[in-house]
C-alpha positions, -999 to 999 in steps of 0.1 A, spaced: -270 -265 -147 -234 -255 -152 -210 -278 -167 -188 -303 -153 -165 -324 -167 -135 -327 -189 -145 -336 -220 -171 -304 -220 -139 -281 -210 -121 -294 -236 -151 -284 -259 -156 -253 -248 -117 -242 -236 -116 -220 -266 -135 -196 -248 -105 -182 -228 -80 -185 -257 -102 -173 -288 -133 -168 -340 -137 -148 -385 -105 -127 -386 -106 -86 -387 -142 -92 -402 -154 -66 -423 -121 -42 -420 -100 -68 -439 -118 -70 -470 -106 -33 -473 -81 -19 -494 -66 0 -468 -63 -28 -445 -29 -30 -459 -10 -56 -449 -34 -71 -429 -54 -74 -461 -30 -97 -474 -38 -126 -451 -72 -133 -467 -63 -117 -505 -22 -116 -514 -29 -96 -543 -46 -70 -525 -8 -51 -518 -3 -48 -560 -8 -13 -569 -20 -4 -526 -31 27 -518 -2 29 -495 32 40 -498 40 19 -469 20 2 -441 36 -6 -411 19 -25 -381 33 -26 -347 7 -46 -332 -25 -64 -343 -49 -91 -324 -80 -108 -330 -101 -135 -318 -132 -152 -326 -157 -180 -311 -188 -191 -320 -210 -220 -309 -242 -236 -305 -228 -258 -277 -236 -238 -247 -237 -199 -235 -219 -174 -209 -247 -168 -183 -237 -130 -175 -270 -133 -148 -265 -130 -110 -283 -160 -106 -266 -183 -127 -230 -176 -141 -213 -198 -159 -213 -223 -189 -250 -233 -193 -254 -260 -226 -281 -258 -246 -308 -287 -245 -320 -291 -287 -321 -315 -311 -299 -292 -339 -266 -302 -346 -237 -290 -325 -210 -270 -336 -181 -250 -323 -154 -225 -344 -128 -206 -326 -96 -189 -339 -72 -167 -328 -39 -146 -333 -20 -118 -328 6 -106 -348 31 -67 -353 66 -59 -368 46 -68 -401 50 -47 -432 42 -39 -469 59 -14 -494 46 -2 -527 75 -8 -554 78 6 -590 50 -6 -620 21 -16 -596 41 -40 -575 38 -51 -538 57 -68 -509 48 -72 -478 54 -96 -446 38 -110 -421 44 -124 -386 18 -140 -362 10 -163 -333 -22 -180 -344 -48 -209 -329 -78 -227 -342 -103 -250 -327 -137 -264 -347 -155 -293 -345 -188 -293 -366 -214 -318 -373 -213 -329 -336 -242 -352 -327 -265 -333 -298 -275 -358 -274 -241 -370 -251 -228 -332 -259 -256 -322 -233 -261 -351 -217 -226 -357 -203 -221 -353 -166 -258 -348 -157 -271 -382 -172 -297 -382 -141 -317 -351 -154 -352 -361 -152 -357 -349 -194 -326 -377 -202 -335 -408 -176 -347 -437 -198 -334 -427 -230 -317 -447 -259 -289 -429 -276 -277 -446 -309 -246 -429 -329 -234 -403 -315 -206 -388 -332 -179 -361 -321 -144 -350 -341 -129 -322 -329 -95 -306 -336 -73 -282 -324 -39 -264 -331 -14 -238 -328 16 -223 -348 37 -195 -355 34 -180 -390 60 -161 -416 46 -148 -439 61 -130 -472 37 -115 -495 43 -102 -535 18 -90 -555 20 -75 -592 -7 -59 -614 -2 -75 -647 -25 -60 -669 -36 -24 -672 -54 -6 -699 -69 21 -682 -102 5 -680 -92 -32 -666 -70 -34 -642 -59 -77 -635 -38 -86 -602 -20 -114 -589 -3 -121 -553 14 -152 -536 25 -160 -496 47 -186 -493 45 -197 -460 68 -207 -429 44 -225 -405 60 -239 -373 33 -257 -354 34 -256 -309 12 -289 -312 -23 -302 -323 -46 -323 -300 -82 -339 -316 -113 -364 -302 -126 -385 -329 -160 -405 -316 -173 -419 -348 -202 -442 -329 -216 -439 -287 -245 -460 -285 -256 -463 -247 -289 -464 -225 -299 -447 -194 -313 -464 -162 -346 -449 -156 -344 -460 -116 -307 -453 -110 -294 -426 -136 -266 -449 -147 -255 -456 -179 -250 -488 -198 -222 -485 -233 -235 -510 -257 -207 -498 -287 -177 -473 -286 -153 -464 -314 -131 -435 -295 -100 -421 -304 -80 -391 -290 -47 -380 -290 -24 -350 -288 10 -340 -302 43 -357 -288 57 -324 -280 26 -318 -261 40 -348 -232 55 -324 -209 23 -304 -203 5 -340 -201 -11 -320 -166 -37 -295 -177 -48 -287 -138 -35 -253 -144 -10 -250 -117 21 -254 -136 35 -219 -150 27 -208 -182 52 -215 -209 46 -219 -246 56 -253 -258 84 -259 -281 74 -262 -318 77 -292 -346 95 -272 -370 87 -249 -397 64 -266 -425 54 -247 -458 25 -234 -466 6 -209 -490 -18 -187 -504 -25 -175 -537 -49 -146 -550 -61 -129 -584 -80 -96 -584 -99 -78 -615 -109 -46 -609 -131 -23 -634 -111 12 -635 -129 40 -628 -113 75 -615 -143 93 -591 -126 129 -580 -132 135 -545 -164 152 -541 -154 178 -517 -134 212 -526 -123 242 -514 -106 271 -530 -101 254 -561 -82 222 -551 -95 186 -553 -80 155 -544 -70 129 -564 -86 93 -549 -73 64 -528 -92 35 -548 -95 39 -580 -119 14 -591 -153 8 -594 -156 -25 -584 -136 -56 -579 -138 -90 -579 -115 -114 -560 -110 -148 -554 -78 -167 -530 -70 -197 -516 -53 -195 -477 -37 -216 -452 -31 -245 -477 -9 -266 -461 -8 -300 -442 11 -307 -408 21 -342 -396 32 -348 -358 38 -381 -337 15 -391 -314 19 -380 -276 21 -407 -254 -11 -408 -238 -28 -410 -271 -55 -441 -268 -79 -460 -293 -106 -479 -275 -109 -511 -291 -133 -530 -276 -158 -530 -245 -151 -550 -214 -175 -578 -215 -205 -578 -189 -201 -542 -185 -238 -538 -174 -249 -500 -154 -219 -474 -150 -219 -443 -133 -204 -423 -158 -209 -388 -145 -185 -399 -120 -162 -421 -140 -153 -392 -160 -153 -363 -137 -126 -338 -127 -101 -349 -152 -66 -331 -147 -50 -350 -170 -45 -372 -207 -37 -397 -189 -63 -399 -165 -91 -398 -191 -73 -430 -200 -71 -448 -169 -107 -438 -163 -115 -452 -201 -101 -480 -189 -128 -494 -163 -152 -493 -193 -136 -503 -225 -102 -525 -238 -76 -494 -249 -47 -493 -275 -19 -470 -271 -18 -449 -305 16 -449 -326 33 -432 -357 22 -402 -368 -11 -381 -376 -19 -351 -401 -36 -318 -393 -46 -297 -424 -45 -259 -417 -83 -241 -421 -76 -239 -458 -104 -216 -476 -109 -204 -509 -123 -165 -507 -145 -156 -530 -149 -112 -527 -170 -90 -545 -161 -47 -536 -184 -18 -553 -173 18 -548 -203 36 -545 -186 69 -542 -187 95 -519 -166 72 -495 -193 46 -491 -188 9 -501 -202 -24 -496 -184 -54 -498 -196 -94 -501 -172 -119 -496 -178 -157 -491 -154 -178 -476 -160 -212 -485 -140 -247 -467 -116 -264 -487 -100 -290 -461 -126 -318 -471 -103 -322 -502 -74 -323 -488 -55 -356 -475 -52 -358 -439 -62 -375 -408 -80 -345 -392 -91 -309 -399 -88 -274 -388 -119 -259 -409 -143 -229 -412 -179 -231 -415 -188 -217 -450 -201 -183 -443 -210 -149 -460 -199 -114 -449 -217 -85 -463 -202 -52 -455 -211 -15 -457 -187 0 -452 -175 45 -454 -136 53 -463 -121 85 -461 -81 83 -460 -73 77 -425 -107 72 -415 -134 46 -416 -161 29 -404 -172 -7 -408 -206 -30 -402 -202 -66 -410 -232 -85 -416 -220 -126 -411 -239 -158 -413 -224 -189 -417 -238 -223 -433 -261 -236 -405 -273 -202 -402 -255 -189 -374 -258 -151 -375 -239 -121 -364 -239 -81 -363 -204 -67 -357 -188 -30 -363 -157 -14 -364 -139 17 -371 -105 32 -382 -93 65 -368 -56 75 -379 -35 43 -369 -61 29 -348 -86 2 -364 -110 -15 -334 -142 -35 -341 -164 -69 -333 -182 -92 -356 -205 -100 -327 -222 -67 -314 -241 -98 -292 -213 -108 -279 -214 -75 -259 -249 -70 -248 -264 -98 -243 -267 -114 -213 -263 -148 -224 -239 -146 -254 -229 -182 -276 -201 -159 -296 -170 -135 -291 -151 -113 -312 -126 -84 -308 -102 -71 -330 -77 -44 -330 -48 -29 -352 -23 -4 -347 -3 8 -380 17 36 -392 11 43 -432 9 65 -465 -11 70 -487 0 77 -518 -25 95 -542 -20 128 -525 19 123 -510 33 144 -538 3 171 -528 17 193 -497 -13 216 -498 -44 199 -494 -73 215 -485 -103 203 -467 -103 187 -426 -100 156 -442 -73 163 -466 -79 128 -485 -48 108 -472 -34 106 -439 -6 130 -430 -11 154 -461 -30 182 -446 -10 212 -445 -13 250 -440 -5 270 -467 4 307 -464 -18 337 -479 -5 356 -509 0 385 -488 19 370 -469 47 354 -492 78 370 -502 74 387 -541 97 369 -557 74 332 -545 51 326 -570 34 293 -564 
């Protein structure tokens, strides 16, 4: 049955708009200055010269709510009917004009400018999730449902971001770095449902449900009241923003030194290697920072049911919502509501990173890197969090070239197959290869990056031999002996 009703959109919304970021590619030194969004030390001592990129975007959405029904007989949102925790993560941005440059003595800056959003709710109890707006389904008439719980939280900001990084220790053998990114975070508005307990029965003759408890609140940004009506026929505008708000990361890399030659030669000439480690470990902290905004107007705490409520046709009550502030009124035939005052916090999907690289050689890596939610200790009235996952990734580099399979699966087990690859300035990939072919996907991920860069190791070598050439834009064709002028003797 497809769905109907607000509270499901609201859910699943994130569809349209967004999920892990760049997975797989970003773990990469040459990622550049993308690479600096999940590890700031990553641009101390960078295989690039300079990275510039023009353009960048990703998003990201995974779920165990409900699925896209590609089919001809049924398109549409179809939820799933299990017992098994519900869950939804979605994130998205897209970013460009952001840079990095390689200074003197191992040292890095970079910056970084994006338009980001990020939706989760987790833990979200399974029966009203696929109950709501088909209570008379013959599997749900007759049934008690006892507390069910729902928090979900959503946001979106611009981000400035300015990166340095420093190597500051190296003996030839051990190589420690360190990078920061303080933050300018200017926030176009949160919004978040909070049901901490739904207790209610079903009518096995009539469908009809009677609330026996309700603790509800929901709310939105005050700088979200002008777009108060979500029916989608106003034009699209972004909202103003809060102001900018600081925020941070902070990363340390060790790296074991080890100088591999390049295994290919021709006519005598090698070149000298991009990475120059044989493994590193990593570990960062992102997105720590906290928000506050004032509530929006129609933000509403139910307080209390009416008395002698009895049977209610909810699927009715509640659908076709078009605005805040018709969820309200319609709240309002079942329950005693509170307009909501003063001021709420959002935390940013803060994370500490913990990454493991090996250099194989020959080109081929493979990279681990766990990314485990931090928000649970930070103070705030709601979260913007991650799912603690794992992304193993195999991964084969050659200068401007490389190619990329990321292997996810978060806490509950959620699991995903993506790929990518990087040709010259163009990097392009998925974390969800299912998300693609099959025919009823619960994900979606896309990623793409456009840059302009140098490598360095081979920038002072004009005549490199070899298709590959080792580093981007260092191939070059050098003239026979017979043909050079006598007195040239190089």
């Amino acid at each position: 049955m497809r769905q109907k009703g607000l509270l499901i959109y609201l859910l699943l919304i994130t569809n349209l708009l967004s999920a892990q970021r760049f997975a797989g590619y970003i773990y990469s030194d040459y990622s550049g200055i993308l690479g600096a969004k999940t590890q700031p030390a990553s641009l101390a001592d960078s295989p690039y010269k300079y990275d510039f990129n023009l353009l960048n975007a990703n998003f990201f959405v995974a779920n165990n709510i409900a699925f896209r029904d590609k089919t001809t007989e049924a398109q549409g949102l179809i939820r799933f009917i299990s017992d098994d925790l519900k869950f939804i993560q979605a994130n998205a941005s897209i970013g460009g004009f952001s840079a990095m440059l390689a200074l003197p003595r191992g040292q890095g800056i970079g910056f970084n400018a994006s338009l980001r959003l990020h939706g989760s709710g987790n833990d979200i109890s399974p029966d009203f999730i696929q109950q709501f707006n088909r209570f008379g389904r013959p599997e749900f008439i007759g049934q008690t449902v006892l507390n069910q719980k729902v928090e979900l939280a959503f946001s979106a900001w611009y981000e400035l971001a300015f990166t340095y990084a420093t190597v500051l220790k190296d003996d030839g053998f051990n190589r420690w770095k360190i990078g920061v990114t303080p933050k300018l975070v200017n926030s176009l508005g949160a919004a978040f449902i909070n049901v901490t307990d739904f207790d209610y029965n079903i009518d096995p003759q009539t469908a009809q449900v009677e609330t026996t408890d309700l603790a509800l609140m929901y709310g939105y940004s005050a700088n979200l009241d002008e777009f108060e009506q979500f029916d989608g026929d106003q034009s699209f505008r972004l909202p103003k923003g809060v102001g900018f708000k600081p925020a941070l990361d902070l990363g340390v890399t060790f790296e074991r030194v080890a100088f591999r030659q390049d295994p290919s030669e021709k006519s005598g000439t090698k070149l000298n290697p991009d990475i120059t480690y044989e493994f590193k470990l990593s570990v960062s902290i992102t997105d720590l920072g906290v928000v506050k905004y004032d509530y929006g107007t129609a933000s509403t705490e139910v307080t209390s049911l009416l008395p002698n409520l009895g049977f209610v046709d909810l699927d009715n009550t509640f659908d076709e919502m078009s605005s805040a502030r018709e969820i309200t009124d319609s709240l309002a035939t079942i329950a005693n509501l509170e307009p909501i005052n003063g001021q709420f916090s959002v935390t940013l999907p803060t994370a500490l990173n913990v990454n493991y690289d090996y250099n194989i050689g020959n080109y081929y890596y493979i990279n681990a890197n766990a990314m485990v939610d931090m928000t649970r200790l930070i103070p705030a009235d709601y979260r913007l969090n991650h799912l603690t996952n794992l992304t193993i990734t195999p991964r084969w580099e050659k200068g401007s070239k490389g190619i990329y399979v990321p292997i996810y699966i978060n806490q509950i087990g959620d699991f995903h197959l993506g790929a990518a690859a990087r040709i010259g300035a163009l990097t392009i990939g998925t974390q969800s290869l299912g998300s693609l072919f099959s025919k009823k996907p619960t994900s979606g991920n896309f990623y793409f990056s456009l840059n302009i860069s140098k490598l360095k190791a081979n920038s002072k070598k004009p005549y490199c031999f070899g298709t590959g050439g080792g580093s981007a834009n260092t191939t070059q064709y050098r003239k026979p002996l017979y043909k050079r002028k006598k007195w040239i003797f190089f």
